[in-house]
Every structure is written in C-alpha cells, then in structure tokens.
GUDRENNU-410577 format. One record per residue: x, y, z of N, C-alpha, C, CB in turn. Coordinates in pm, whole numbers, plus 32768, in hexadecimal, padded with zeros to 4 digits. Glycine has a CB too. Example, Ala and Ser with C-alpha at 12.3 -4.5 7.8 and 13.67 -1.06 7.14 Angstrom:
BEGIN
85277DC7830C84CE7E3E830C85287EB6830C846B7E418389/85057F1F82C485577F9682CA850A8003831385807FC4823C/
! end
This chain:
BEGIN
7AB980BC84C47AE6808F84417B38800F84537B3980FD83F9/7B5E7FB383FF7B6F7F2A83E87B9B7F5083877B0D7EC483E8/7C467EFE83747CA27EFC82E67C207E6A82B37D957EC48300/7C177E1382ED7BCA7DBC82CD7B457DE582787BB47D82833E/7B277E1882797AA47E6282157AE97E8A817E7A5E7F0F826A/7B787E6681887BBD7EB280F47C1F7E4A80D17C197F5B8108/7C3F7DFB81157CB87D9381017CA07D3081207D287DA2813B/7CCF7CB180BF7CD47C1A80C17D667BEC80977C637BDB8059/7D747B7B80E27DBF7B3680C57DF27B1C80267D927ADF8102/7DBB7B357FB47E157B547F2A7E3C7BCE7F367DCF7B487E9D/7E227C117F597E497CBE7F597EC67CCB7FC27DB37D307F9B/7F137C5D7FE17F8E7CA0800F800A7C327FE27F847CBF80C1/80817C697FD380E47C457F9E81767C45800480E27C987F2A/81627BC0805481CA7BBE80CE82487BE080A281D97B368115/82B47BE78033830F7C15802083057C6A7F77836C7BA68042/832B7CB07F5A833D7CE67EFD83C77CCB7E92832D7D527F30/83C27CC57E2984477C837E1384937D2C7DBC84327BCA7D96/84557D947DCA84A87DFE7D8084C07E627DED845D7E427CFA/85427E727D9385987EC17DDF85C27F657DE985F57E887DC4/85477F917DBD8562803D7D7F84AB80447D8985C8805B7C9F/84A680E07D9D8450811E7DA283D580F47D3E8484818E7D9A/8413813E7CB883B981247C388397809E7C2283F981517BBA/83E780227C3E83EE7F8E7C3483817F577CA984957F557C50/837C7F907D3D83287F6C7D6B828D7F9B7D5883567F707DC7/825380137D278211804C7D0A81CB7FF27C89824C80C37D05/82287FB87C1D82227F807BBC81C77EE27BF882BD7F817B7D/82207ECF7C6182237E1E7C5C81687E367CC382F47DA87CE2/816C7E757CF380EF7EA87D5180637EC57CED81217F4B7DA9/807A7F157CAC80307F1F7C2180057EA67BED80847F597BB7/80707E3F7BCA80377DC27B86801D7D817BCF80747D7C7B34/80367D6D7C557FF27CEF7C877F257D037CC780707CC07D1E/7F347DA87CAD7EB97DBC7CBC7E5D7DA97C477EB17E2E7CEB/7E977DBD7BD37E5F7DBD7B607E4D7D2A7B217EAB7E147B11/7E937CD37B617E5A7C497B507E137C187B647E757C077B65/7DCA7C687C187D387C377C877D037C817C1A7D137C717D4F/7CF97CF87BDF7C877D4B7BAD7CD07D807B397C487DC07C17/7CA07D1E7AC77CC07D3A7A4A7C757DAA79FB7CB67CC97A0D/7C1D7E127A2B7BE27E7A79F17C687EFC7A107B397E917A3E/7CB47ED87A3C7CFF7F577AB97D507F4A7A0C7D747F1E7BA0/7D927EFF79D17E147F14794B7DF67F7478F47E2F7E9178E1/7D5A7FB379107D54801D78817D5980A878EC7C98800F77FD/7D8A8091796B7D88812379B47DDC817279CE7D6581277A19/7E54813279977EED817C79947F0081997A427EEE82317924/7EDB81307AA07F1481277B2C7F95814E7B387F1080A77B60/7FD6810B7AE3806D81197B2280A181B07AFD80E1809B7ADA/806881F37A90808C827E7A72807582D57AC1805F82AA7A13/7FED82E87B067F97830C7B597FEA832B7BD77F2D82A97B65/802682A17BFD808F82CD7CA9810482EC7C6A80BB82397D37/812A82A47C0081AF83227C0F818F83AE7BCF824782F07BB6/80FF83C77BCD811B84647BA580FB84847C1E80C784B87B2B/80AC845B7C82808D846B7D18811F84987D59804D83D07D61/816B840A7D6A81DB84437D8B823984B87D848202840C7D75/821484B27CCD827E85427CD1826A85BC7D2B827B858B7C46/81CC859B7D51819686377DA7820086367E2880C886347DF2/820085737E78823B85B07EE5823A85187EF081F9862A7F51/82B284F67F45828284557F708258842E7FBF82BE84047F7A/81F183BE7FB0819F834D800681EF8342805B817982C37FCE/8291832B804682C982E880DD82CD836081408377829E80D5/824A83028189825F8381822582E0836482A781AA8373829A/832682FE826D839A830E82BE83608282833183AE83CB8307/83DA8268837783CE81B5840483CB814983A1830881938486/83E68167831783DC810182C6836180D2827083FC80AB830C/82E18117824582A1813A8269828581A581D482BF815082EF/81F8813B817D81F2819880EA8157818C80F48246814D803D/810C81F680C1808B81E280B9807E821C800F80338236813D/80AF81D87F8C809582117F237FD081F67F05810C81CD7EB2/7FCB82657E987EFF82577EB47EF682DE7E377E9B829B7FAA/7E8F82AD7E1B7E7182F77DA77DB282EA7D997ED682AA7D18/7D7E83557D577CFC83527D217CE983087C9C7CD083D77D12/7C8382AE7C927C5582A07C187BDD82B57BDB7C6682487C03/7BB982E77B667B4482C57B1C7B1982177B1B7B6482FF7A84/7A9881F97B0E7A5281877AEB7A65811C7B417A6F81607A6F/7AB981177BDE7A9E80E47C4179F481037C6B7B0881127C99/79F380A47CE3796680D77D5079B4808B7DA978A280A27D38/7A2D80517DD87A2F80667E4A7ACB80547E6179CD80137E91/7AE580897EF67B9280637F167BDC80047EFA7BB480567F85/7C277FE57EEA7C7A7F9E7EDE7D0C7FB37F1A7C717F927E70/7D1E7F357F517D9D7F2D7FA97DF87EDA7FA97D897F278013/7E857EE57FB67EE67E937FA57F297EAF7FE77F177E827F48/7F6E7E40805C7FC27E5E80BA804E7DF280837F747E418159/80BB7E39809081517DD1806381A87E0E80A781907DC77FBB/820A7DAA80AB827A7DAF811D82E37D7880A7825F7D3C81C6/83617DE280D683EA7DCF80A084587D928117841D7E688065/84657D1C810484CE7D11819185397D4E817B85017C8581C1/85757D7E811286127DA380F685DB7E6080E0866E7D348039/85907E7F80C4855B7F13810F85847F39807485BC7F7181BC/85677FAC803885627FE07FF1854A80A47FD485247F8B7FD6/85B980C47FA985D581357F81856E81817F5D8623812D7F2E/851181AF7FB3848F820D7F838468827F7F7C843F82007FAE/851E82F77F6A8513837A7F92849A839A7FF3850C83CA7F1B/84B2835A80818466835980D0847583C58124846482F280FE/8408840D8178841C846D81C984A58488821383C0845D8219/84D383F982578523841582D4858583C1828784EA83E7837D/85AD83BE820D8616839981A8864782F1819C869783F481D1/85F0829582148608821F822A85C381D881CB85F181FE82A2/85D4812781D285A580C78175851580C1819185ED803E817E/84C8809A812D8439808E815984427FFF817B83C180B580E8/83D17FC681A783AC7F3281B883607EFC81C083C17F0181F4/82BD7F5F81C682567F6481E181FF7FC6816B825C7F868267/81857F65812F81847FAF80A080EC7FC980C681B17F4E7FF8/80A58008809D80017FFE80AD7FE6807580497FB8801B815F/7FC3800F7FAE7F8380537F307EF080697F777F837FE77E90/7EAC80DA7F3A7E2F81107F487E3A814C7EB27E16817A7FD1/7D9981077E7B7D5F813D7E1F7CDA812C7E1F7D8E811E7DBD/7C8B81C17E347C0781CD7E437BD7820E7DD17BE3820D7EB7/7B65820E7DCE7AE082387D7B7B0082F77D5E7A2E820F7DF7/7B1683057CD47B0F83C27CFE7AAF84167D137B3D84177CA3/7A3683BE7D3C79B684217D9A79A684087E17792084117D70/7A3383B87E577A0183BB7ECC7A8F83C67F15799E833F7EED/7A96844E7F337B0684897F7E7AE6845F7FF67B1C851E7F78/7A82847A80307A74845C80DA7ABE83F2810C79E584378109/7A88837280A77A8E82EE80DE7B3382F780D87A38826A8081/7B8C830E80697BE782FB803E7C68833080BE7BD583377FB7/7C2683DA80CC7C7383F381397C6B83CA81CE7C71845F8138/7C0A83A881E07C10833C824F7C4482BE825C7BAF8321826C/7C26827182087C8081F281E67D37821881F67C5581C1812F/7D52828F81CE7DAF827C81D97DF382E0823F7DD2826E8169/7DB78322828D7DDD833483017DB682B683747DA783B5831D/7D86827C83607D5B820283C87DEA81CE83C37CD381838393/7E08819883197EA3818283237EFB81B4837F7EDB81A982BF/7F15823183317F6E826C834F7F85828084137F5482E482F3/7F0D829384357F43827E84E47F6F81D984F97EA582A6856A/7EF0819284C57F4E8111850D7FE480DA84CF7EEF80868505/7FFC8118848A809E811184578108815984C780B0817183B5/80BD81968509811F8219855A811681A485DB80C282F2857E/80CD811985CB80FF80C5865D816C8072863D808A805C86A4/81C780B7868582498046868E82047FC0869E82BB805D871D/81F17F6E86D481957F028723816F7EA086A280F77F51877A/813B7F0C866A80DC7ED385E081447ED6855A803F7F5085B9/81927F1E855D81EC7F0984FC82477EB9852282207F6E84CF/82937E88857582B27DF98583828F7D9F855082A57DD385D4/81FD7D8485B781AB7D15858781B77D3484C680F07D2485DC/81BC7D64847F81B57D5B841E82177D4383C381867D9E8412/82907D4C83F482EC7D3183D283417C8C8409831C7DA983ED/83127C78847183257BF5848982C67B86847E834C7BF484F1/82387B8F842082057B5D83FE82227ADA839D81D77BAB83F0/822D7A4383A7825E79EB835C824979E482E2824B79918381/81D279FC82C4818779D8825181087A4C822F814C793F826F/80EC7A3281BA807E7A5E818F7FD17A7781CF80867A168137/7FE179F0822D7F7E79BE82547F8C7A1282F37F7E79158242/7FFC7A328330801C7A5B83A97FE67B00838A80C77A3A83D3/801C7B33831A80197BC183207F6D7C0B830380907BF182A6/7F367B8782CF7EBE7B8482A57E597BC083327EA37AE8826D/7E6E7B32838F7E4D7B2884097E647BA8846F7E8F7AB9842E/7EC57C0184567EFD7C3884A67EA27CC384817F9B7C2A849D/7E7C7CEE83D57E427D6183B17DA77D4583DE7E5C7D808312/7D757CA783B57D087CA083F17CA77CCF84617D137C5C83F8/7D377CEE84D27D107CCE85577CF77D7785717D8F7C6D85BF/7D217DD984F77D5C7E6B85207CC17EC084B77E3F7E9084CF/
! end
C-alpha cells in the first residue's frame, strides 16, 4: 500500500491554525470541502464528532486518525495536517496532538477503509517518521515525505 495512491499535495495542511478539538475537526472539514465541493451537503463535520463521541481518534505520541463513513463517495479520501503548537485532542495518552490524518471513505467499502487506516495507524507508531513530519518546512516537504511512504 502507498499513502500516495490517496494523497496529493492539496490534501495536506502544514500548520493548522485551530486550537481545540471541535475547531480542528471544523477547520479540516472545510478545507476538504473546498477540493470537493459535493462533500457540503454530507454533514462531514457532524459525522466525526458523532464518531468521536464513541471514542477518540487520538491514539496517543501525538497522533489523531479522525475518519468517518460516507454515503455517495466512490473513493478515499485523505488529509494529512500538522499542528505545531499541538492541540488538545482528549487523546489516548492525554498529550497534544500534532499529527492529523482525516479519512473519509465510501460506506460500501469497509475493507479498503480499514486498511487505509491501519496502514496509518502503524506507520504513525514510527518515531523516525513522525519526526520527519513534524520537522517538515513546508507543505511541499511533508508532501514529499508521505509520497515516499
């Protein structure tokens, strides 16, 4: 698997400018819904925070995988963003997040969905790689860096 088969360079957001849970969830929501203006009649942003309420995305090292199913997709969609000042994500291991990776897939296709995001979810568990992602300059660096994974 290849993040590259799901992610481009508009689909990530080198700093995030909100500072709270619901606010980043919010600001993540719209900047996706700008690449793909069919997504505003799907109530996305309701969707993860009702996700959330089940349990939270933040799996903890800093470190959020929010993701939700949709109707009237056909295919994944991915968004990777970085908070340098970290953000409050009632996260597993109670620390700041800093590392964001929205997932929103198709709701007939669980397979793909849970794989995509276990592929995540291990390469998040590399120290190595979360660096690199966090000391990434630019947009264009962090781009390069998911490319390569």
């Amino acid at each position: 698997m290849k993040l590259s088969n799901y992610i481009n360079e508009k689909l990530i957001i080198s700093n995030l400018s909100a500072r709270t849970k619901v606010d980043v969830l919010a600001e993540m929501v719209e900047y996706v819904e700008k690449l793909y203006p069919s997504l505003q009649d799907k109530n996305v942003y309701e969707l993860l925070v009702n996700r959330e309420k089940l349990g939270t995305t933040g799996i903890g090292n800093g470190v959020a995988i929010p993701h939700t199913k949709l109707e009237g997709i056909d295919r994944i969609i991915l968004l990777a963003a970085r908070s340098i000042e970290g953000v409050d994500f009632e996260s597993l291991d109670q620390n700041p997040v800093h590392i964001f990776f929205l997932l929103l897939a198709p709701e007939e296709n669980l397979g793909e969905h849970l794989r995509v995001l276990a592929y995540i979810s291990r390469l998040l568990q590399d120290e190595s790689f979360r660096k690199a992602f966090l000391e990434a300059q630019d947009k264009g660096e962090l781009y390069m860096l998911l490319k390569g994974v």
